[in-house]
BAVEXSE-326278 format. One line per 2 residues: their letters; for each residue x, y, z of N, C-alpha, C, CB. Coordinates in steps of 0.001 Angstrom, whole numbers. Each point is the difference from the previous one (the first is absolute). Last residue first. Glycine has a CB too. Layout:
REM BAVEXSE-326278
A = X,Y,Z,X,Y,Z,X,Y,Z,X,Y,Z  ...
END
This chain:
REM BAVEXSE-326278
XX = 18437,98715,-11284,-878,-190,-1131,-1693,431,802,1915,-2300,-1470  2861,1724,3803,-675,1413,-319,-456,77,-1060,1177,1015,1106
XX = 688,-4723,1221,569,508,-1011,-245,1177,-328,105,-1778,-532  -1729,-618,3856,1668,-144,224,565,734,-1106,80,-2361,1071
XX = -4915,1824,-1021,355,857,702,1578,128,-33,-2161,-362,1212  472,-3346,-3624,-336,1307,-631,292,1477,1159,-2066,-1652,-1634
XX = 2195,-2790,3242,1155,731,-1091,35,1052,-1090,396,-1918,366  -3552,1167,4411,195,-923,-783,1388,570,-1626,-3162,-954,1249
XX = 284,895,4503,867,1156,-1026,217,-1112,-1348,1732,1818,2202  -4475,-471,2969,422,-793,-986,257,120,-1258,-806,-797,1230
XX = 1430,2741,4535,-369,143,-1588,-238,-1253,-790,1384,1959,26  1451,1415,3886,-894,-1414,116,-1301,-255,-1493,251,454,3306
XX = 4189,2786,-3150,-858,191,649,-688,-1759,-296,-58,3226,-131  5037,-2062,-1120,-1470,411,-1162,-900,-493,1501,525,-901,-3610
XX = 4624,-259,3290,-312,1279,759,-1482,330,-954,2964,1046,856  -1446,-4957,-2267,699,389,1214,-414,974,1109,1472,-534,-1511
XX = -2454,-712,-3589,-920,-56,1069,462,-5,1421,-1191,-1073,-1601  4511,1573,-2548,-1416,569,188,-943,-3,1262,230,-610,-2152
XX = 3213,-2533,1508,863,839,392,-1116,1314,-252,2633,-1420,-594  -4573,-2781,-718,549,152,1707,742,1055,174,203,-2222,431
XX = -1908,1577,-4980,-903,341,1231,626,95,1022,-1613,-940,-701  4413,-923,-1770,452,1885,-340,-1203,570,757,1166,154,-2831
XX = -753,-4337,2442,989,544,1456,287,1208,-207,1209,-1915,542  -3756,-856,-3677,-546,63,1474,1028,977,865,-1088,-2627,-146
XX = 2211,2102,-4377,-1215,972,-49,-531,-92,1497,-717,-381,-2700  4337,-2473,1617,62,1290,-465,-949,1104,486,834,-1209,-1768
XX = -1879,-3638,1305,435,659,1587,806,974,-523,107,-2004,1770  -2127,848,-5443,-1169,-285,1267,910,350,1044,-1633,-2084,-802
XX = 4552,1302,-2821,-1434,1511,-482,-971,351,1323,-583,-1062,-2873  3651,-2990,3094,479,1171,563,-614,1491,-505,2053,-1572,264
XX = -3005,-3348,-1717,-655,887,1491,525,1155,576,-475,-1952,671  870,712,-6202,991,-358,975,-1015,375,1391,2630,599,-1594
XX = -3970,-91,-2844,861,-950,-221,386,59,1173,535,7,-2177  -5446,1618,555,1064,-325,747,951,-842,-165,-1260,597,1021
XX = -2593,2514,-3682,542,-1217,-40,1388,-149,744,-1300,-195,-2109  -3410,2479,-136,746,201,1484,775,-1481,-406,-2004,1548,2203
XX = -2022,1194,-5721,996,-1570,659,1104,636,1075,94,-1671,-2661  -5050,3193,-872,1095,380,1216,296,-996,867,-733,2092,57
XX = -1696,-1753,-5336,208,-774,859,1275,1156,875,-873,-2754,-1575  -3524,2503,-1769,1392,1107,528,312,-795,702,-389,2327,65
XX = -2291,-3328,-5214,12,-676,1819,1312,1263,780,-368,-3717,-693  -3612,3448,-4031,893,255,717,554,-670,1313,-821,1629,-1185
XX = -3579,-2432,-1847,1447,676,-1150,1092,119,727,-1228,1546,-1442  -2943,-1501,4753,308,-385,-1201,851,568,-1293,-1824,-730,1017
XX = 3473,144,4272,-1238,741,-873,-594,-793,-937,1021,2016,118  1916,-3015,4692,-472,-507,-1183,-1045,768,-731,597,-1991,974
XX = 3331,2378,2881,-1169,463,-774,-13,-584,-794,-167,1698,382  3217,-3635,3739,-340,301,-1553,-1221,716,130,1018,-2062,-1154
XX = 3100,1787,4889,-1132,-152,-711,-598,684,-1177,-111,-612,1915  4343,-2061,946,-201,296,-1072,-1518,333,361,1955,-1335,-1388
XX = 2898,-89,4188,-1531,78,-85,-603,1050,-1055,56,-663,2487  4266,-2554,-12,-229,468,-1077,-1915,204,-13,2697,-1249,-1087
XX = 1974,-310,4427,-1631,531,-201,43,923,-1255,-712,78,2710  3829,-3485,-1657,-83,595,1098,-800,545,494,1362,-14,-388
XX = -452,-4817,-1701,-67,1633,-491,263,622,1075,-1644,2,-1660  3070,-4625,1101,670,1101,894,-478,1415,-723,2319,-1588,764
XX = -5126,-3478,-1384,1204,730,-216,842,1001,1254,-1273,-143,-2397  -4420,-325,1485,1383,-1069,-322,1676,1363,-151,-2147,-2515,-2094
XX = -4125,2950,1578,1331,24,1948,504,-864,-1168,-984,-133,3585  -2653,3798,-4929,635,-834,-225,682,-408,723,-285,513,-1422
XX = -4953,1469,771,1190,-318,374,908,-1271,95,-982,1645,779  -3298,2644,-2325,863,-1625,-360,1103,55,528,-721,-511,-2092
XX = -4501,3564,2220,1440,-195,639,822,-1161,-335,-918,1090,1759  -3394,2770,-3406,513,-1126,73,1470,-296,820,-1449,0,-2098
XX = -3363,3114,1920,1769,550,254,367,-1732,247,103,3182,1666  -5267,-1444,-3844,642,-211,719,1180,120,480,-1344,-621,-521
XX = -2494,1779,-1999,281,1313,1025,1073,-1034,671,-2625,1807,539  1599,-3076,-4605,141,1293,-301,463,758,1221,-1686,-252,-1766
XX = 546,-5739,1293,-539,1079,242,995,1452,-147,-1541,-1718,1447  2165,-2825,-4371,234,1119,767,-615,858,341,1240,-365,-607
XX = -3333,-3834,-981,659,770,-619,749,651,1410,-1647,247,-2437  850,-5555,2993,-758,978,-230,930,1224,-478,-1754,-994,1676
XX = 3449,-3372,135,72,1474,864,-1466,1209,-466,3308,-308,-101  -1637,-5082,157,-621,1149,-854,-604,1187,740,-509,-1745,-1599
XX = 5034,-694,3215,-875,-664,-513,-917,465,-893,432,-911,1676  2890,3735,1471,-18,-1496,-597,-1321,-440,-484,1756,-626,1553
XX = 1764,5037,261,-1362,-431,-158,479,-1402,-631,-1542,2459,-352  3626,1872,3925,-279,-960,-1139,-1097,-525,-760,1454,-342,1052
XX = -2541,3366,2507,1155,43,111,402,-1345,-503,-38,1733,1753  -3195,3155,-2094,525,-1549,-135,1286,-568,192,-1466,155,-1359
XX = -1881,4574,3120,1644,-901,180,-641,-1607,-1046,1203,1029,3590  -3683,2789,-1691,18,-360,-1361,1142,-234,-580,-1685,1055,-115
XX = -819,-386,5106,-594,-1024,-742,245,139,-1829,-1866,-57,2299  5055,2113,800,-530,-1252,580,-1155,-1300,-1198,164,2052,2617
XX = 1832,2692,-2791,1044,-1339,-579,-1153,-1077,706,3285,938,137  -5880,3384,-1749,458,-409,590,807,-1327,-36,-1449,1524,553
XX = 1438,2986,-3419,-796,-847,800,357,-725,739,-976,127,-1196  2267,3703,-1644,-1395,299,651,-460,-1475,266,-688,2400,-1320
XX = 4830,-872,-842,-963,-499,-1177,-1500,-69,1099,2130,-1823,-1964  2119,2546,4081,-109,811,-1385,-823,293,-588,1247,-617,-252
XX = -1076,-2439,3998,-255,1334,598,31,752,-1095,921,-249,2164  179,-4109,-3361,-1298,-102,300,-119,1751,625,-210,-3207,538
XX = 4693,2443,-1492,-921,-368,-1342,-1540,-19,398,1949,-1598,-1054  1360,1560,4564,12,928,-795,-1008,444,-1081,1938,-632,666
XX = -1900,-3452,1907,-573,1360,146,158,1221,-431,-124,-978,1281  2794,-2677,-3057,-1476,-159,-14,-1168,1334,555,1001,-2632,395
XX = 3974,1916,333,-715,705,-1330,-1535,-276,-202,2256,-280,-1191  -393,-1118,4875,83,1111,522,-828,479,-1650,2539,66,2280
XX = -1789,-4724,-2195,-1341,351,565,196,1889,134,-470,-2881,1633  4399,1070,-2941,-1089,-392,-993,-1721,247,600,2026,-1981,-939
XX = 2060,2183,3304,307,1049,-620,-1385,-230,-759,2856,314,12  -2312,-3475,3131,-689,1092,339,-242,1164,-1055,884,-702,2132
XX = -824,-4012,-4157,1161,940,844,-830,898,692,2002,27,-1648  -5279,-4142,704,876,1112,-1030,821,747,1153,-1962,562,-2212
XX = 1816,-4266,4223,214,655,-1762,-1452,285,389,1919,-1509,-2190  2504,-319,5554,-1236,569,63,-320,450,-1593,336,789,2708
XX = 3167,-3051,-1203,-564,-914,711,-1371,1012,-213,2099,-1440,1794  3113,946,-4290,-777,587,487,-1635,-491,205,1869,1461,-821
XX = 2356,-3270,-1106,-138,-126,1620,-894,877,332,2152,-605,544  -1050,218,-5084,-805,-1116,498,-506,-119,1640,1354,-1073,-1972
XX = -357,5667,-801,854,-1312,-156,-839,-939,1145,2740,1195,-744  -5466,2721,-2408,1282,-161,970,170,-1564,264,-394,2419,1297
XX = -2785,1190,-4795,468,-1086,-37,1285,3,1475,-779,-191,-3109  -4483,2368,742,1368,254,702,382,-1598,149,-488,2568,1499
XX = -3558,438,-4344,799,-666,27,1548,24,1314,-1422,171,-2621  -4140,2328,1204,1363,217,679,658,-1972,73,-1028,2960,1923
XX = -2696,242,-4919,276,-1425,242,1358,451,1018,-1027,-1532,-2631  -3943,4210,-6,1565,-2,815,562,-1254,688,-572,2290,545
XX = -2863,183,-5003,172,-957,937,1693,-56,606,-2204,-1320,-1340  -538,5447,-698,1223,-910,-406,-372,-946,1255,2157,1748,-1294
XX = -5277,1614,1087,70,-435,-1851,1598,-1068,-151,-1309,3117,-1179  -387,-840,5477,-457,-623,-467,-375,-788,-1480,-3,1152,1942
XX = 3911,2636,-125,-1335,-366,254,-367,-977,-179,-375,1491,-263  4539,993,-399,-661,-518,-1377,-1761,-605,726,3042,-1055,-1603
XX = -122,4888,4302,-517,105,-1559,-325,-867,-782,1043,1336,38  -589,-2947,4102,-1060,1942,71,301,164,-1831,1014,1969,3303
XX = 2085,-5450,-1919,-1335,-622,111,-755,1227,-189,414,-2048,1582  4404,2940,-1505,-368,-494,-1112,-1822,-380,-208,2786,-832,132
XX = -515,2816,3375,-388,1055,-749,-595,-836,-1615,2054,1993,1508  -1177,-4129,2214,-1151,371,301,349,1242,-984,-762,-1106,2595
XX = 4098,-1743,-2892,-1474,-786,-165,-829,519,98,434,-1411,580  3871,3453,487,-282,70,-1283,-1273,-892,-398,2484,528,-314
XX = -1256,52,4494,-69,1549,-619,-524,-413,-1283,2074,1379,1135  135,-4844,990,-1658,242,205,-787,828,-207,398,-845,1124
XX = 4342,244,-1729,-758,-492,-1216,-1404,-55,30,1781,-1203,-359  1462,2900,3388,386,583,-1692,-1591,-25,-696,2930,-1356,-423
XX = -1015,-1287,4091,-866,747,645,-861,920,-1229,1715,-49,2349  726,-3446,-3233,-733,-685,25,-847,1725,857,1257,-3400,-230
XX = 3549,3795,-197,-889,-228,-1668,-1361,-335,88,1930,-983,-1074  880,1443,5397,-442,1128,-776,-935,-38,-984,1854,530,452
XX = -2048,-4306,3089,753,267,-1632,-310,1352,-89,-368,-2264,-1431  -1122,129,5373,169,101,329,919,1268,-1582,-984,-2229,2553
XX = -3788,-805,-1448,1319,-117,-1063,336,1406,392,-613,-1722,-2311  -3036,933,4672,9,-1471,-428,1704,36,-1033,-3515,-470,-113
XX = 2416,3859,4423,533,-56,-1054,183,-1548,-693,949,2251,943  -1349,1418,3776,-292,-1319,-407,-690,-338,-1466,-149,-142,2501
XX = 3060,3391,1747,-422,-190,-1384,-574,-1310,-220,1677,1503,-706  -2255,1204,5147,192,-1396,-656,315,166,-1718,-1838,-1121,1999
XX = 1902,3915,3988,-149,74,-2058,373,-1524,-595,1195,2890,-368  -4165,-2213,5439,1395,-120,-652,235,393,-1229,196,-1583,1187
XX = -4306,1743,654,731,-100,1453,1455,191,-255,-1680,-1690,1053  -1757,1037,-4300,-337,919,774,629,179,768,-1491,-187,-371
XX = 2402,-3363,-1938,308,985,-607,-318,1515,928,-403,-1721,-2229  -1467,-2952,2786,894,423,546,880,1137,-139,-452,-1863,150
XX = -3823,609,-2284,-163,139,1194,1409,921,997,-1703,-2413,-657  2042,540,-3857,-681,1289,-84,-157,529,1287,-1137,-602,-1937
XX = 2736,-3834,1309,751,797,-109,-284,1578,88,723,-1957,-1018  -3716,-1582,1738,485,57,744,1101,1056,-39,-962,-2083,222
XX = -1543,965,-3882,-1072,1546,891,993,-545,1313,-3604,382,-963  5226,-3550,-2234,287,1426,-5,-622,1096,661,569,-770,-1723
XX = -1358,-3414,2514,1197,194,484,363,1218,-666,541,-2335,491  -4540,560,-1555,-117,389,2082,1247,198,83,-1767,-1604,1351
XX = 1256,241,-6079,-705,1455,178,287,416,2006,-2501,-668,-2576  6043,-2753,787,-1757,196,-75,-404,975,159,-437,-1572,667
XX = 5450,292,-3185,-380,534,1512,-1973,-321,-217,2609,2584,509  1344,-2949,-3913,-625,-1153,1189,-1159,-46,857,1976,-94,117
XX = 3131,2697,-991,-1467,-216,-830,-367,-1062,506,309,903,-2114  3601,2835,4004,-607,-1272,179,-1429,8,-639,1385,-360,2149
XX = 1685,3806,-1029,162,-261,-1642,-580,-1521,235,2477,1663,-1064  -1455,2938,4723,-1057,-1882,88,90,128,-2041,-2971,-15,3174
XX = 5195,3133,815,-123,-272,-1251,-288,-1072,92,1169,1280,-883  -1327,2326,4993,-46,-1206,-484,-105,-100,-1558,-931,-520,2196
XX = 2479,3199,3292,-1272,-176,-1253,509,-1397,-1050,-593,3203,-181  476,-2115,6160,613,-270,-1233,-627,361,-1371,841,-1649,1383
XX = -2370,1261,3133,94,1289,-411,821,-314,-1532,14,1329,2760  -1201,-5083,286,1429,1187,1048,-379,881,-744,2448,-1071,744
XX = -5868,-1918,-1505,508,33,1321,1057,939,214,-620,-2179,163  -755,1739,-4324,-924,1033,603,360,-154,1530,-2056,-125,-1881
XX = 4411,-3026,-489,369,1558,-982,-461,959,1194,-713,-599,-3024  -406,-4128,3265,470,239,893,1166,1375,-244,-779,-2656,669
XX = -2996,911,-3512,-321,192,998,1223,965,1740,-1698,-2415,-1796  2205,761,-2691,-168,1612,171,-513,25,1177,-407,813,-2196
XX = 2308,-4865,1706,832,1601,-668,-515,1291,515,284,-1031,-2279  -3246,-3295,1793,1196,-210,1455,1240,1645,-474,107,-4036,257
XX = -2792,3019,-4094,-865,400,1045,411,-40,1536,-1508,-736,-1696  4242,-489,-2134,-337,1086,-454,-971,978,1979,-206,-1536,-3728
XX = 749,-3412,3081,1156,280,1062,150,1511,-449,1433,-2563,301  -5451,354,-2361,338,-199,884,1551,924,1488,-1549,-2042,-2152
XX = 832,2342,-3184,-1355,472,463,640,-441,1755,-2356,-611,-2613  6730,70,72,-1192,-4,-557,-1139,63,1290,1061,-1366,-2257
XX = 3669,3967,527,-278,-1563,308,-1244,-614,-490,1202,360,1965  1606,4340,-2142,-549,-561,-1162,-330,-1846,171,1501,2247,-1406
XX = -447,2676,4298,69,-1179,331,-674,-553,-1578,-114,248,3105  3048,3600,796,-297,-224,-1674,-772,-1425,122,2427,1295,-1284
XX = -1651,3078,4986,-208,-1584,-614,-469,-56,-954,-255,-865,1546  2824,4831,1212,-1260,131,-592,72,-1853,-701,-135,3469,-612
XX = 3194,-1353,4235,-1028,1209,-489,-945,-657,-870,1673,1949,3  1147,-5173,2856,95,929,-1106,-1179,964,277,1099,-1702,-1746
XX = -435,-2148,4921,1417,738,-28,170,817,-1493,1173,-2071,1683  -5369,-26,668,448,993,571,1138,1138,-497,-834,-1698,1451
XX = -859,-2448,-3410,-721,1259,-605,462,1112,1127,-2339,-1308,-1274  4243,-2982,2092,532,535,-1948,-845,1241,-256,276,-2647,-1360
XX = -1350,506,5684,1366,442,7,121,601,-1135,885,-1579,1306  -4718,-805,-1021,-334,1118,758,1796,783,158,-2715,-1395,1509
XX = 2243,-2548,-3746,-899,902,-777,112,1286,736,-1653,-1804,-843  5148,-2486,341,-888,645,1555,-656,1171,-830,1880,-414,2522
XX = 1364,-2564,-4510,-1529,-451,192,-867,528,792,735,-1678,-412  4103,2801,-2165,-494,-487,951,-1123,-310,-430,1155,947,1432
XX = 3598,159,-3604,-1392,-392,-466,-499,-715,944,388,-22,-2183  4008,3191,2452,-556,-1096,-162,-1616,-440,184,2333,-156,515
XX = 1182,4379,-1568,-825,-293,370,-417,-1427,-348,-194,2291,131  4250,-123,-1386,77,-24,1402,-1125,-274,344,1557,1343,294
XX = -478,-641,-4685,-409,788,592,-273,-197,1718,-669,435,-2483  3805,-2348,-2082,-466,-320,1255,-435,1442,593,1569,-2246,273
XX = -1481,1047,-5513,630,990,1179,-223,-729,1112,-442,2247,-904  -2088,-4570,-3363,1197,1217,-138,555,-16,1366,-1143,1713,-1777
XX = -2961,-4644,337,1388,-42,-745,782,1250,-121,-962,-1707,-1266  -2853,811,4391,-486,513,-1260,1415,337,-1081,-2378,1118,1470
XX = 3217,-3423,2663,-1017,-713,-870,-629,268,-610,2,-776,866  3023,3280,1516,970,-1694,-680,-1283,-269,-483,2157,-1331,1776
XX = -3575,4976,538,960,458,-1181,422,-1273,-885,1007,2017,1516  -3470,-2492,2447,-254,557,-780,-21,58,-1512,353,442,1888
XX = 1699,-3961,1726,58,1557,-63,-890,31,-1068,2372,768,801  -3132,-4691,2092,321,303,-990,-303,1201,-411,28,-1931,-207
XX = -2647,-106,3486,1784,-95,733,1057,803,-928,-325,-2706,954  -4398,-711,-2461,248,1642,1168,1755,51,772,-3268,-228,1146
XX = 795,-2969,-5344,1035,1911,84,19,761,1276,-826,681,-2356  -1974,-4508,1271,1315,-806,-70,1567,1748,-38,-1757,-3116,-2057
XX = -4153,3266,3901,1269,-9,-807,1439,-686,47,-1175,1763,-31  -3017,-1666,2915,396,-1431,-674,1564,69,-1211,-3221,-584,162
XX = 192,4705,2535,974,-1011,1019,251,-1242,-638,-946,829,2119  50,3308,-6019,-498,-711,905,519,-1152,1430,-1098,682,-2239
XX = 3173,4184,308,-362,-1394,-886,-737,-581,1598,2528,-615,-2490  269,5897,1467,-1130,-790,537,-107,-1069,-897,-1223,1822,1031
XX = 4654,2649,293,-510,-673,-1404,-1263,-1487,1116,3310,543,-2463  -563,4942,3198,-331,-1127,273,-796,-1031,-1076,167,1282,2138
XX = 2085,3121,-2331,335,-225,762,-75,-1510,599,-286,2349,-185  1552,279,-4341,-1126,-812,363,819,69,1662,-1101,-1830,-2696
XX = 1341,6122,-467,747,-1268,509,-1083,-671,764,2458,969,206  -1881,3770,-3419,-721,-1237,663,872,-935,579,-1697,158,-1536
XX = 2862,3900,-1538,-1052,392,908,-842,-981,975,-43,1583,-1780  2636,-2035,-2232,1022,381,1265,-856,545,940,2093,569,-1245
XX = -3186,-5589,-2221,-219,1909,309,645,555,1110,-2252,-27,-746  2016,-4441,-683,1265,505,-1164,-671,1574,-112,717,-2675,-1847
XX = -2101,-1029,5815,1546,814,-173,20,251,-1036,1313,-855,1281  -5236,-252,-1262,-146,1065,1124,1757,394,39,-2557,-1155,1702
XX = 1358,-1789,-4590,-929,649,-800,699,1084,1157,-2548,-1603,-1385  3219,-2737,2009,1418,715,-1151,-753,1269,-334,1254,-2331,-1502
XX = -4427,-143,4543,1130,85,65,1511,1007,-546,-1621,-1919,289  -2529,320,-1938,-140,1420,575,907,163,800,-2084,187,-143
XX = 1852,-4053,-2483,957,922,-785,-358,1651,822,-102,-1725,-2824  -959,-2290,5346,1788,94,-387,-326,774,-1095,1404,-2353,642
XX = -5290,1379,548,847,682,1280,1209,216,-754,-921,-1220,2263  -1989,-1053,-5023,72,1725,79,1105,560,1173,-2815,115,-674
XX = 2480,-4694,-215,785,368,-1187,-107,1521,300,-505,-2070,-1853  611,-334,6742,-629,24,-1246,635,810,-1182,-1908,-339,1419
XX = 2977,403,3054,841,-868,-860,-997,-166,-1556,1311,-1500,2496  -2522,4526,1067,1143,609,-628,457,-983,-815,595,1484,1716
XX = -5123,-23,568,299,-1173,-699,1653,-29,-865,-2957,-99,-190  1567,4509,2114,-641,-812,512,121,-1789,-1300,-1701,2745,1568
XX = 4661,1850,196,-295,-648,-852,-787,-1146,420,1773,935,-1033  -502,4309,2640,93,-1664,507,-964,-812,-1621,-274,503,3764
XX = 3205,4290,-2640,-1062,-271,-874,-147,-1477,803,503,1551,-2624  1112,4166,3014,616,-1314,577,-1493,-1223,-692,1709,1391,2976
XX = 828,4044,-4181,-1270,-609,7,424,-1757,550,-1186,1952,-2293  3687,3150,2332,125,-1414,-367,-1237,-753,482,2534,128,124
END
C-alpha cells in the first residue's frame, strides 16, 4: 500500500487527486496540505473532495504532510512546488510535481533534486496527451519542413500561466523532431503586420474562458493539405488519474527523474 500527501488539497486539482488516490486499492492518502490562511484547515480530506471521511484533516505544516506519506503529489504552483521538494530531499521522500509555470532555475532545480530522490515530473499527467507526443514527433520527422506547425490550446479562465505547460512540452517535442531550437523559434501569437511566415518557425495561440479543461491541438500546415492532432480533456480526473498512478509507480524506483512516458513503459 502506497501512502500519498496531497499538496494544495482544496484546490480544483487537489480535490480531484484526492478522489483520484481513494478510487485505487493500492493507496490511501495519508496527509493532505493548504496554505496557513486556508479557510480549509481542520477539514477532512475526504468531506472536501466530496466523498468518504478519510480521517485526514487538511493541515499547514509542510514538514509533517511530507513526513507522513511515501511519496507527494503536488499540482500548485512554481513557488510552494519549490518549498515541497525542497523539503522531499530533506526526509528522502519522492515526488510528483504536475505544476506548470515553472522557470528554467526551477526546473534544473527539480533535475538537481532528483538526484537525491525519484521525481516524476510531467507538464500533462493524461495518458492520451502522453499518446500523443509519440504521435507529434513521429508526425514532425516525417512531414519536415514543408508543413508549417501551429500549436493551439485552450483552458478555463482561472488558469494563471499560457501557453499550458502541456503546450510548451509539445513544442519541444516538435522543435527536437524537426532539429531545432524552441527558444529562438517559438511565436507566440501575433498582431499587427506581422510580415510572411517564417518556415522554420513553431507558432503558439492561446485560449482562457469558461470551464475548459484543456484542450490542445497541433496543426501542420502543407500545401493542398492540413493533419491536425487534438487532445481533448473533459474532466481533471484524466490528470490526477494518471498522477497517482506515477505515485503508486515511483514509490519504490531509485532517485531519478522520470517522466510518464516511463510510468508507462513507452
Amino acid at each position: 500500500m502506497v501512502s500519498v500527501s496531497i499538496i494544495g488539497a482544496a484546490g480544483r486539482m487537489g480535490r480531484s487527486l484526492i478522489q483520484a488516490a481513494v478510487d485505487r486499492d493500492d493507496m490511501h492518502v495519508a496527509a493532505a496540505l493548504e496554505h496557513d490562511q486556508s479557510p480549509f484547515l481542520g477539514t477532512d480530506a475526504g468531506l472536501l473532495a466530496g466523498g468518504q471521511p478519510l480521517n485526514v484533516p487538511i493541515a499547514s505544516d509542510l514538514a509533517g504532510v511530507i513526513a507522513a506519506a511515501d511519496v507527494a503529489i503536488d499540482f500548485t504552483r512554481p513557488e510552494p512546488t519549490m518549498a515541497m521538494l525542497d523539503e522531499a530531499v530533506k526526509q528522502g521522500k519522492a515526488a510528483v510535481i504536475g505544476t506548470t509555470g515553472l522557470s528554467d532555475e526551477q526546473k534544473a532545480r527539480i533535475t538537481d533534486a532528483a538526484r537525491s530522490v525519484p521525481v516524476v515530473f510531467a507538464a500533462n499527467f493524461s495518458v492520451g496527451v502522453t499518446v500523443s507526443l509519440r504521435l507529434l514527433e513521429m508526425a514532425a520527422k516525417t512531414l519536415g519542413d514543408a508543413y508549417d506547425v501551429e500549436v493551439i490550446e485552450a483552458h478555463h479562465r482561472h488558469k494563471v500561466d499560457a501557453p499550458s505547460g502541456t503546450a510548451l512540452k509539445m513544442g519541444e517535442v516538435l522543435a527536437d523532431a524537426l532539429g531545432r531550437d524552441l527558444k529562438s523559434c517559438a511565436v507566440y501569437g501575433r498582431e499587427g503586420h506581422t510580415g510572411e511566415r517564417d518556415a522554420k518557425t513553431i507558432g503558439f495561440e492561446t485560449i482562457r474562458g469558461g470551464d475548459i479543461v484543456g484542450d490542445h491541438t497541433v496543426l501542420f500546415a502543407g500545401i493542398g493539405e492540413r493533419i491536425e492532432i487534438t487532445h481533448k480533456a473533459s474532466s481533471r480526473m484524466t490528470f490526477a488519474s494518471g498522477a497517482v498512478r506515477a505515485a503508486a509507480w515511483v514509490a519504490d524506483k531509485p532517485a531519478g527523474l522520470y517522466d510518464m512516458t516511463d510510468v508507462l513503459g513507452l
